[in-house]
Structures are given as structure tokens and as C-alpha cells.
C-alpha positions in Angstrom: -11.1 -15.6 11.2 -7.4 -15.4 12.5 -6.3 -14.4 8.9 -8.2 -11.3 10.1 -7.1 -10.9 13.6 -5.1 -7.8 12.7 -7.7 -6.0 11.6 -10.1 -7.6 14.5 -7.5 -6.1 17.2 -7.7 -2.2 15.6 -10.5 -0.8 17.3 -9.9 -2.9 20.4 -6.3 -1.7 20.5 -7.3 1.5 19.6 -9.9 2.0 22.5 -7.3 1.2 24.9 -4.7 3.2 23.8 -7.2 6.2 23.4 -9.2 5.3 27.0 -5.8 5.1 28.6 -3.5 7.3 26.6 -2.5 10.0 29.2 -1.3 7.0 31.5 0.4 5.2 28.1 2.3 8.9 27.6 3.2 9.2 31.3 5.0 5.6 31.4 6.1 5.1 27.9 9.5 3.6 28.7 7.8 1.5 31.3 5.5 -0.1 28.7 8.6 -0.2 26.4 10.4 -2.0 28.5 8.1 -4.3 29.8 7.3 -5.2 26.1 10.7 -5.4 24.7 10.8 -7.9 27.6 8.3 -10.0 26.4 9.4 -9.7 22.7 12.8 -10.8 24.1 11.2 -13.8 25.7 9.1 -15.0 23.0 13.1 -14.6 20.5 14.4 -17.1 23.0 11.7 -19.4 22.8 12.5 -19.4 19.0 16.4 -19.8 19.6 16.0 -22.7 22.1 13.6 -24.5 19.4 10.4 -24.7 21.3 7.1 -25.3 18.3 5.9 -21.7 19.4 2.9 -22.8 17.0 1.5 -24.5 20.1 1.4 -21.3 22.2 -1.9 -20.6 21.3 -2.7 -16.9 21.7 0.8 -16.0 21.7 1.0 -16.9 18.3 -1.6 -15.7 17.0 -1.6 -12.4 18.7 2.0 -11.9 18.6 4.2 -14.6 16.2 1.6 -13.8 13.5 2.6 -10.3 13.3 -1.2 -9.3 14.5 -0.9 -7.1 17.2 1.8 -5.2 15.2 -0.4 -4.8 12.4 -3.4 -3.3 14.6 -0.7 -0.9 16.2 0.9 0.1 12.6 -2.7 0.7 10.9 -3.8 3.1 13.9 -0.2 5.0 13.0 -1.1 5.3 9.6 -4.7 5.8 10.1 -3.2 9.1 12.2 -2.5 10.7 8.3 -5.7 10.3 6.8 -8.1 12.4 8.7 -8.4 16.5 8.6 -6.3 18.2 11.0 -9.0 18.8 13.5 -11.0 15.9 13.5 -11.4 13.8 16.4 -9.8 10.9 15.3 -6.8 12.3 14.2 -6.4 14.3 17.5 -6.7 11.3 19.6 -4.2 9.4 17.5 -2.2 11.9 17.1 -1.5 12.1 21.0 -0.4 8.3 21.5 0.9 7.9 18.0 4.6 7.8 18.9 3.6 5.2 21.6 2.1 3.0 19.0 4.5 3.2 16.4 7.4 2.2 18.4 5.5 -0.3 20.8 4.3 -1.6 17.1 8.0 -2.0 16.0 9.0 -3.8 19.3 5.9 -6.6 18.9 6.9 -7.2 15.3 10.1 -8.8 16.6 9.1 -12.0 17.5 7.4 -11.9 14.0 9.9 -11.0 12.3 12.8 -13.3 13.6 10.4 -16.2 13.0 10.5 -15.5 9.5 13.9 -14.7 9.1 15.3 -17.6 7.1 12.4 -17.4 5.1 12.8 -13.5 4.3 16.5 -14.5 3.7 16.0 -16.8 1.2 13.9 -14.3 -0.9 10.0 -15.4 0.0 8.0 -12.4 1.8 10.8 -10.3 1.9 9.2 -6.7 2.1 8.3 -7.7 5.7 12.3 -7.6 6.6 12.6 -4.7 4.5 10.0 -2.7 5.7 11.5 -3.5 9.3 14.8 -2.1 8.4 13.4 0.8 7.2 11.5 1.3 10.9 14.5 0.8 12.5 15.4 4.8 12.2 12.1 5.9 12.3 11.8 4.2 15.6 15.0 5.7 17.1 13.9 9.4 16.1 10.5 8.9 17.0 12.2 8.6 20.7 11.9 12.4 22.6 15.4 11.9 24.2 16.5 12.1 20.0 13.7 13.9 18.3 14.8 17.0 20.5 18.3 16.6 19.5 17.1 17.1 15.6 16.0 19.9 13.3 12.6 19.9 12.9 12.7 20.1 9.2 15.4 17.2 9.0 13.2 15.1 11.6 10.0 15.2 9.1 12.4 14.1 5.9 13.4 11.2 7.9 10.1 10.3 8.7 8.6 10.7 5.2 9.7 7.0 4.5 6.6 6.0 6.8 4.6 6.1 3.4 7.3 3.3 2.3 7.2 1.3 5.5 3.0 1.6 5.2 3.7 0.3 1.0 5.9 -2.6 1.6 3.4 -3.6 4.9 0.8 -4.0 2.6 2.5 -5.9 -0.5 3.4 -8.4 2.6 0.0 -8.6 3.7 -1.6 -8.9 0.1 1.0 -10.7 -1.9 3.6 -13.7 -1.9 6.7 -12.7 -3.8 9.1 -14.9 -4.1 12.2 -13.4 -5.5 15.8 -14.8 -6.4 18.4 -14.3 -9.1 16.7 -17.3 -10.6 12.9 -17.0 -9.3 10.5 -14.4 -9.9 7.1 -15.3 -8.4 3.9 -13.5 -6.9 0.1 -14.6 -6.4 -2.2 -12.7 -4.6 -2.9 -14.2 -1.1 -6.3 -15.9 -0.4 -7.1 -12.8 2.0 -5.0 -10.5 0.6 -8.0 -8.6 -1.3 -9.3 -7.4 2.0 -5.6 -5.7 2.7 -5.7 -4.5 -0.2 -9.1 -2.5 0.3 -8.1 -1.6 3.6 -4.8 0.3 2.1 -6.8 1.6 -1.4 -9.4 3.1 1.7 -6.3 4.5 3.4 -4.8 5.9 0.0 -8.1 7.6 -0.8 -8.9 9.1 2.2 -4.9 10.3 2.6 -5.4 11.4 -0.9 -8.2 14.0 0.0 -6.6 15.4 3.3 -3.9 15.9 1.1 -5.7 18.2 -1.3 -8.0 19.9 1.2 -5.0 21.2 3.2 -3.2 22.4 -0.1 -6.3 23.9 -1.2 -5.9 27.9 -1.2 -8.2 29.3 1.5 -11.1 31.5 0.4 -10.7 35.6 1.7 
């Protein structure tokens, strides 16, 4: 069951974010600090060698990556509706919330499994992170209105990269080296991977309905 957490914490993560998203957009930097906080806090545990296995919630909520995930997958979800559906109106008003309060709950995740990603097992996860990193800044108003519109929706076309390399974490274990090439599917990883081929379908149609000429 905790294997599926992530997935678990998407509709209640996105029922508060869509119950309370005019208060979410009003306070944004509030939330982002007071979260970047607590991501700070739960790096420092980690530094000072405490067994953050044992802080139970915390690390299955947050050291697992979870809440991240749940945050990440309602971004992404935001591309694979019709422009006026519901869904993707709702998203679509607290998705720059949820993208960068996703990247800032990742952390804790991420630093965890730094030596790991280092040493060549899992590491799409640290790339995919890298590859936020800009997305995150930009996706910031005091920035976004400093950029061209056009040049602001190249940068953010490596999303679909970002959403591949989430998933390849989530379904597979690479290990990679000069000397070791190995993957095996995960044990849960062909859930993930019908939760992305869903995604990839549905982002598939949008796709051709909106480039579909409209009849006269």
C-alpha cells in the first residue's frame, strides 16, 4: 500500500488545492516559504545522521518522494484534458502552485538519494530534478513577466522530459556505469507505467483535437 501512496495522495491533494486554491494563489510565497522550511529541516535531519526511516509519516509522505509525485501528476494531469473542461480549468489555476511546491517537497527525496543517484542506480530521478530546476524559476511571476512569452513556453516544453524521466524512475531500476548496464522492471512499476501510457493517450488526443481544422 505505501508503494502506492503517490498515487493515494492525488485526489486528496488535489481536493485541497482545488477547495482552497484562491487562498493557495493569494499566499503562494507564504506556503513556499513555510515548505522550503520544512524541506530544509527534514535536509538537516539527513546531514546530522538521524535514521529518518523511523519518522514514520515523514517518510513516507515526504522522504519517499510521495507527496511530490501527487503534486507532479496533477501538473501533468493539467495537459491532458480539452481546453474547456473542468478539470483542466481548475488545474490550470493552481498549477504553478503545484509544480513548484512539488519541486520544493522533492528535496528531502532527492538529497536522500544522492549518493545513490551519484553512483549511477536511479539516476533519472537527479536528472529529472535538474531539469525542474529552470522550469521552477520561470514558473515564478516576478520572472515569467520579465520573459517573452514565446521564449517562456520553449523553456517549459522540457516538462514532457521531466514527466519521461519521472516515470522511468518510478517504473524501472537502471543501474548505469562505464562498466554496468542494468534495468528490471520494478515490482510496482506496471501500475506507473499504466498511469503514464493513460496520460500519453489522453495527451495524445487533446493534441489532435485542437490541431484538428474547425468545420465552417
Amino acid at each position: 500500500m505505501v508503494s502506492y501512496l503517490g498515487l493515494l495522495l492525488v485526489p486528496i491533494v488535489g481536493v485541497v488545492f482545488f477547495r482552497y486554491g484562491k487562498t493557495i494563489h493569494k499566499n503562494e510565497y507564504r506556503i513556499y516559504f513555510v515548505f522550503l522550511a520544512l524541506s530544509t529541516m527534514l535536509i538537516l535531519l539527513i546531514v546530522f545522521n538521524v535514521d529518518v526511516r523511523k519518522l514514520v509519516g515523514l517518510y513516507e509522505v515526504y522522504y519517499s518522494g510521495h507527496l511530490s509525485f501527487a503534486l507532479f501528476t496533477l501538473v501533468m494531469a493539467g495537459g491532458a484534458f480539452k481546453k474547456r473542461h473542468k478539470l483542466k480549468i481548475a488545474i490550470m489555476r493552481v498549477r504553478r502552485e503545484m509544480a513548484i511546491l512539488g519541486f520544493i517537497t522533492v528535496l528531502p527525496h532527492a538529497f536522500l538519494r544522492l549518493d545513490l543517484a551519484l553512483s549511477g542506480f536511479n539516476s533519472t530521478g537527479l536528472i529529472a530534478l535538474l531539469i525542474i530546476m529552470p522550469l521552477v524559476v520561470t514558473s515564478l511571476p516576478i520572472v515569467r513577466k520579465k520573459m517573452q512569452p514565446r521564449m517562456w513556453k520553449r523553456v517549459h516544453y522540457l516538462a514532457y522530459i521531466v514527466y519521461a524521466l519521472i516515470y522511468i524512475h518510478l517504473v524501472f531500476d537502471l543501474f548505469v556505469t562505464s562498466e554496468i548496464f542494468y534495468v528490471q522492471i520494478k515490482s510496482t512499476g506496471w501500475v506507473y507505467l499504466m498511469v503514464f501510457t493513460v496520460y500519453l493517450m489522453m495527451k495524445i488526443r487533446v493534441i489532435v483535437i485542437e490541431r484538428k481544422p474547425k468545420s465552417t
